[in-house]
N, C-alpha and C positions, 0 to 999 in steps of 0.2 A: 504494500500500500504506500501510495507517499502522502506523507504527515506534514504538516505545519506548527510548526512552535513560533509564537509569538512571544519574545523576553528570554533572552538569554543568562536569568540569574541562576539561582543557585536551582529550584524547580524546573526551570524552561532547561537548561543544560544539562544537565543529571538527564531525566525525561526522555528529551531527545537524544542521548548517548546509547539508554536501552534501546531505543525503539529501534536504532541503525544497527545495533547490537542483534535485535531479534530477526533481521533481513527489511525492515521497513528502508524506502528510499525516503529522507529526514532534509526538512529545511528550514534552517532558523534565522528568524528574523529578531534586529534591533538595534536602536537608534545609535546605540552607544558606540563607537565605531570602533575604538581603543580595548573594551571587551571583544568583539566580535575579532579582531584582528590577532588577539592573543588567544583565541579559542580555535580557530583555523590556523596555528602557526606549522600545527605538526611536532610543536616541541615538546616532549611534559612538562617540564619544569616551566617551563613558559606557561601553561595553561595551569600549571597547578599554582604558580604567582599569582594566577586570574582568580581561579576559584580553588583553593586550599582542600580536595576533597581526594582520599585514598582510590585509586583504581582510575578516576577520571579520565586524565591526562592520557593513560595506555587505551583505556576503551575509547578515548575519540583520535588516538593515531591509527588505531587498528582495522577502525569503522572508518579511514577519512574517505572510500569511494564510496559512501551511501550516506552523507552528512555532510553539510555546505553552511556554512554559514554568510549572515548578510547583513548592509546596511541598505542597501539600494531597493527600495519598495517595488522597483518595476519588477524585478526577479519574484516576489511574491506575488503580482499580480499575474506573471506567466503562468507562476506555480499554480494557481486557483483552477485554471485549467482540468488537472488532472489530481487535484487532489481530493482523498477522503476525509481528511479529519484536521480539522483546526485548534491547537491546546493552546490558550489564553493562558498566559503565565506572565502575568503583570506584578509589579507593587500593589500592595495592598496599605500603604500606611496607616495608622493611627492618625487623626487630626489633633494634635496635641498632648492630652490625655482625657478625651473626652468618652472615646471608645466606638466613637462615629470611624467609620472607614473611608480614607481619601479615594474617591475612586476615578477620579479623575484620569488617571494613568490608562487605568483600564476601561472609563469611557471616549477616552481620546482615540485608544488603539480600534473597541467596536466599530465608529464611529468610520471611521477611514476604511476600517475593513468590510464594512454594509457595502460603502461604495464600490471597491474594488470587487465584491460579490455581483453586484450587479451585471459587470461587464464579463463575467468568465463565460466560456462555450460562445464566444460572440453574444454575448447579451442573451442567449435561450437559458442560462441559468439551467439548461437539462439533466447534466451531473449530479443525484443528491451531495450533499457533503454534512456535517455536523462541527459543532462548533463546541469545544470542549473548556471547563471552566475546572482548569486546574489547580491555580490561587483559591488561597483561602479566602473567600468573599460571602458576604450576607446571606442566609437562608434565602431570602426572595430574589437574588441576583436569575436566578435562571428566566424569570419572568421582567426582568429589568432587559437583560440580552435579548429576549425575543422582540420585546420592545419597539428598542434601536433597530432591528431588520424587518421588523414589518412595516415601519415607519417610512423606512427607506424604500421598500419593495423588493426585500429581496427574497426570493421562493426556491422549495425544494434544498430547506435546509430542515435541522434539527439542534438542540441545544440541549448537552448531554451534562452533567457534575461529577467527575471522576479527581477526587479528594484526593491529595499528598500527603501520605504519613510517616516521609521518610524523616530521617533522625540526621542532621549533620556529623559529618566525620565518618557517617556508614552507610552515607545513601546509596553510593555505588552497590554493595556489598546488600543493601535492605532492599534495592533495586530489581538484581538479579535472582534475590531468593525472596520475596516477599512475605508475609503471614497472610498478606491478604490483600485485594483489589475490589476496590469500591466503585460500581458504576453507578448513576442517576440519569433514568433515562425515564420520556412519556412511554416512547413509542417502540416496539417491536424493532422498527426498521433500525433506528438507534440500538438499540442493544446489540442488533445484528452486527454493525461494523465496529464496535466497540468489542469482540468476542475478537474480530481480524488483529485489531489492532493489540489485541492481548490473547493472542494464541496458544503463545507459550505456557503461557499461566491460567487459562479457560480450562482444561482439563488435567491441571496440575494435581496430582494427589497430596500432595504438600501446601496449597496455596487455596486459600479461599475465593473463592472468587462471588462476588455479593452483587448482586441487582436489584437496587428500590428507584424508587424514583429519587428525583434531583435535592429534593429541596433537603428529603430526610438526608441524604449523601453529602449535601453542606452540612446540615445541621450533625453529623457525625464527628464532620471535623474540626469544628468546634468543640462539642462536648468530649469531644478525646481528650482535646490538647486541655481542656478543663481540668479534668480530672487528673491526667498527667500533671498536670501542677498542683491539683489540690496534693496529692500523694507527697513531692518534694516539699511542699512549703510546710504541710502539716509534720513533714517530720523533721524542718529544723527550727519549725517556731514553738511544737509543742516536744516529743521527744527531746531534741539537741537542747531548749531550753530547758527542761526537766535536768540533763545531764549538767548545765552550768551553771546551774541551782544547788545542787546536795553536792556534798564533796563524796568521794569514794566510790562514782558513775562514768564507768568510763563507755563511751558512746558506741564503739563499735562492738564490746561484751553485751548490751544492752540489744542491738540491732541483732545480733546473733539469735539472741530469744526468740525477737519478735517474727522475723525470719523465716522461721521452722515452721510456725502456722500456716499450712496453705492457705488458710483463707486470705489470707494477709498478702502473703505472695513476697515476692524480695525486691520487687522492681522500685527506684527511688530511694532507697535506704541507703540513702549519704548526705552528710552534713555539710552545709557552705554557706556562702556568706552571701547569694543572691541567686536567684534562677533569671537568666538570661534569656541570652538570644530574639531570631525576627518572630516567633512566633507566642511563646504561650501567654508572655505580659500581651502583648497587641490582640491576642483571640480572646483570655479570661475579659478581659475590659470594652470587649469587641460583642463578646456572648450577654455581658453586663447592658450593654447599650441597648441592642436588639430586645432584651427582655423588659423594661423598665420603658423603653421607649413603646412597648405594645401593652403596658400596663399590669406588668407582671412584677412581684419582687424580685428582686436580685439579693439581698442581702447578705447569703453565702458566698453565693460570687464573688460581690466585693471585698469582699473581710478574707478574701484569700489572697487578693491581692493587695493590700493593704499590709498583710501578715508577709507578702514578701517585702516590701519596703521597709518593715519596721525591722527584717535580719538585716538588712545593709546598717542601718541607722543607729541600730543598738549593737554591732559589730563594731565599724568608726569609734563610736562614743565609751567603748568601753576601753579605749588606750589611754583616755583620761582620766576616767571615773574608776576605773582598777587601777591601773599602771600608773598611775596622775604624773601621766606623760604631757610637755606642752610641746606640739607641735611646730610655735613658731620660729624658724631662723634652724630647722631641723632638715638634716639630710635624709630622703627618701627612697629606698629600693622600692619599688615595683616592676614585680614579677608576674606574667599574664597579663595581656589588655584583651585577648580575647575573650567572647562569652564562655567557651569552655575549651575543652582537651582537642585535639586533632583539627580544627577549623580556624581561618583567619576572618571569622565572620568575627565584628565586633556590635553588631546590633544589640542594643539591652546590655552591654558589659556593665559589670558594676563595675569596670577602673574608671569609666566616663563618670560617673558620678563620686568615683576616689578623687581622680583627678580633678573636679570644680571644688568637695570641699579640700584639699591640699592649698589648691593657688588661693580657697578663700581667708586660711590659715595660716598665711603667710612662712610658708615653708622654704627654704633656700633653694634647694636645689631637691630634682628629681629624677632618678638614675630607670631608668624602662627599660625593661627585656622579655622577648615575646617570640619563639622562634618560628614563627609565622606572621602574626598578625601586624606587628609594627609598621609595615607599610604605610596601610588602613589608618591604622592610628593616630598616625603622624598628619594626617590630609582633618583631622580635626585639632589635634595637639600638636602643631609644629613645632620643632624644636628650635631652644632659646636660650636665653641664658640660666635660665634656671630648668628646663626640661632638657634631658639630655635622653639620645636613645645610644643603647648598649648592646654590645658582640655576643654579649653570655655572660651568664647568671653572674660570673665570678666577677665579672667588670662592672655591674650595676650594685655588687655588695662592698664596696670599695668605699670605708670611710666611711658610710651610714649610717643612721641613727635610731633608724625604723627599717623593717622589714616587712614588705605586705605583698602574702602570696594571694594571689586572687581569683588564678587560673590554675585548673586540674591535671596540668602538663605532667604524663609518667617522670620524665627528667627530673621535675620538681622534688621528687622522692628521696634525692640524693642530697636534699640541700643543709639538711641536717650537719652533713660530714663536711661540706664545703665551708661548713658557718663557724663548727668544729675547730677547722685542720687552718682556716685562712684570715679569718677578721682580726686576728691579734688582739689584742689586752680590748678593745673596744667593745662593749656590749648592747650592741643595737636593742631594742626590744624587737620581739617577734612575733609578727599576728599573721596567723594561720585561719586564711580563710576556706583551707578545703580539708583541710586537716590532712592537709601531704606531709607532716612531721610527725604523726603520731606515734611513731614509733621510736620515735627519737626525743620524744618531749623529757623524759627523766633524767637523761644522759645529759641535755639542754640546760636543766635547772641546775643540776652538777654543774653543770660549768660555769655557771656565772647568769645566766640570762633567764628574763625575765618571757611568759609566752602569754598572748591572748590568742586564744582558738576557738571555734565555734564548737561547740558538744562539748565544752572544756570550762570546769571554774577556773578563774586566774591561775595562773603558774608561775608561781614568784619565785625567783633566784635561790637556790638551797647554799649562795655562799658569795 
């Protein structure tokens, strides 16, 4: 079949790398030119500079004769021609924090492509084709899309909701072995080319494959990514705070217990210092709007997102109130600006909101190391005289005062021994936001240094 992906972020590229992968002939469009020319380069590392995702890079040098990438809109208007299936993979942003969805992006892109519908087959529009709503977008989007094309005139289509519930850092890997495939379709004939476009996986005995209609198929991906974060947030605002509450609780003996109960399950059970990333803050606050806005309460909703703001808040605040540390005219390691482990996505990082109150705090200088994400980072934090970006950990721990891990980086595991074996007589304090030293906290206090960690009461100096 040949596919159309509209947005080549981290959804639209991923998406379209299976689809070339499964024999689909794939063509992706988007404005961004500078993306689009490091995703066609043929290099991995070049593409993986683009978009930070394991496997990537190799599956789109592999697939490069069935995938094309594009800025030039006349090439997708050829493509309409002969295609089946259209996947909208837009921005979806938040408008501020209100939890309304900017959709802008994504009615700009319908909008132009109703048009271009119009004129495919020489204007007989006789080709069906379907129009797929990949982004995360409003339960009533499917009815908003049809909208735009009937508005415009254009016939002998269908609009399908086929939800993304891949996981950054594994979506290659969550890609080609999925749990499960979500379609939302009205129509028969919809399902039909939906089964083409997911063959591999239609009669998978390992893969579920699920067919409701649209609107439940948004509203799925939503309520996943809900509860997905109800699970993280509850267990470090109410567990991890439990643990740095009594002394002689230590968070991962604790988790072990709870663990063993199936019912409970083990997914989420780990302690940090904020839940990230482009999706669960923007969907919980996104699911909050839509309910509230139709006259429904939300109030669990919100109080989950809340509940992660208050772990960032009461993490910060306790290098003062425990440690009665003062930040200002103080050297600062930071370690991770990414939202988590394996990705150079920094959407939702909590070091973006480290970093505003630092510079609010009047701190001297600020040492950053990110063995990915820095790039990214830098195009919001340029470096200055007081931000500085670092080679590796050991260059950014150099003379500091504070140490704040942020990101879940495996690497980080070792920084124990770095902090150990190289800081000299200097005793930073150490706040561990993902509890990547836990095993090293005793040996820590032994030596001199003081820790604030999440799932952890203070850990004050034994000398």
């Amino acid at each position: 079949m040949n596919i159309l992906y509209i947005g080549s972020g981290f959804v639209g590229a991923c998406s379209a790398a299976i689809s070339a992968s499964s024999g689909h002939n794939v063509l992706v469009y988007d404005i961004d030119e500078k993306k689009i020319k490091m995703l066609s380069s043929g290099d991995r590392g070049t593409i993986e500079s683009c978009l930070f995702e394991e496997g990537l890079g190799d599956l789109l040098v592999r697939n490069k004769e069935r995938i094309e990438f594009t800025a030039d809109y006349k090439k997708v208007e050829s493509f309409l021609d002969v295609c089946g299936a259209i996947f909208m993979c837009l921005p979806t942003p938040e408008i501020g924090e209100t939890g309304e969805s900017n959709l802008n992006y994504y009615f700009d892109a319908a909008d132009k492509l109703s048009q271009a519908l119009l004129n495919r087959n020489k204007k007989k529009q006789d080709k069906y084709i379907v129009i797929v709503n990949k982004s995360t977008v409003p339960i009533d989007m499917v009815d908003k899309t049809q909208e735009i094309m009937d508005k415009a005139g254009v016939k002998n289509y269908g609009v399908v909701s086929n939800p993304e519930f891949l996981v950054e850092g594994k979506a290659v890997q969550g890609s080609l072995k999925p749990d499960r495939v979500v379609v939302g379709a009205w129509k028969e004939e919809d399902f039909k080319i939906m089964r083409e476009v997911y063959e591999r996986f239609y009669n998978s005995p390992t893969v579920s494959y699920i067919e409701i209609n649209p609107k439940e198929a948004a509203a799925s991906k939503l309520l996943a990514n809900f509860y997905l974060a109800y699970k993280l947030i509850a267990c470090y605002d109410v567990i991890g705070r439990t643990c740095e509450t009594f002394e002689d609780l230590k968070f991962e003996n604790i988790r072990n217990v709870l663990v063993t109960d199936k019912r409970i399950g083990n997914w989420g059970f780990f302690d940090s210092l904020y839940a990230g990333g482009s999706c669960l803050v923007k969907d919980i606050r996104s699911l909050s709007h839509q309910l509230q806005t139709s006259g429904t309460d939300a109030s669990l909703v919100n109080e989950i997102y809340q509940g992660n703001k208050r772990q960032l808040e009461l993490f910060i605040s306790r290098a003062k109130n425990e440690a009665n540390f003062n930040w200002k005219d103080k050297k600062v390691a930071l370690l991770g600006v990414a939202f988590k482990r394996d990705t150079n996505d920094i959407r939702n990082s909590p070091s973006i909101d480290i970093m505003h109150f630092l510079n609010d705090n009047g701190i001297s200088e600020v040492s950053i190391f990110d063995p990915a994400a820095m790039e990214y980072f830098k195009q919001v934090f340029p470096e200055s005289k007081t931000i500085k970006y670092k080679d590796s950990e050991l260059e950014a721990l150099s003379d500091c005062d504070v140490v704040i891990i942020a990101t879940d980086w495996p690497q980080f595991k070792s920084l124990g021994d770095l902090i150990l074996e190289r800081v000299g007589n200097k005793k930073p304090l150490i706040m561990d936001g993902r509890r990547m030293l836990q095993h090293r906290y005793e040996d820590l206090q032994n030596a001199g240094f003081n820790i604030v960690a999440v799932g952890s009461p203070f850990l004050k100096a034994k000398k």
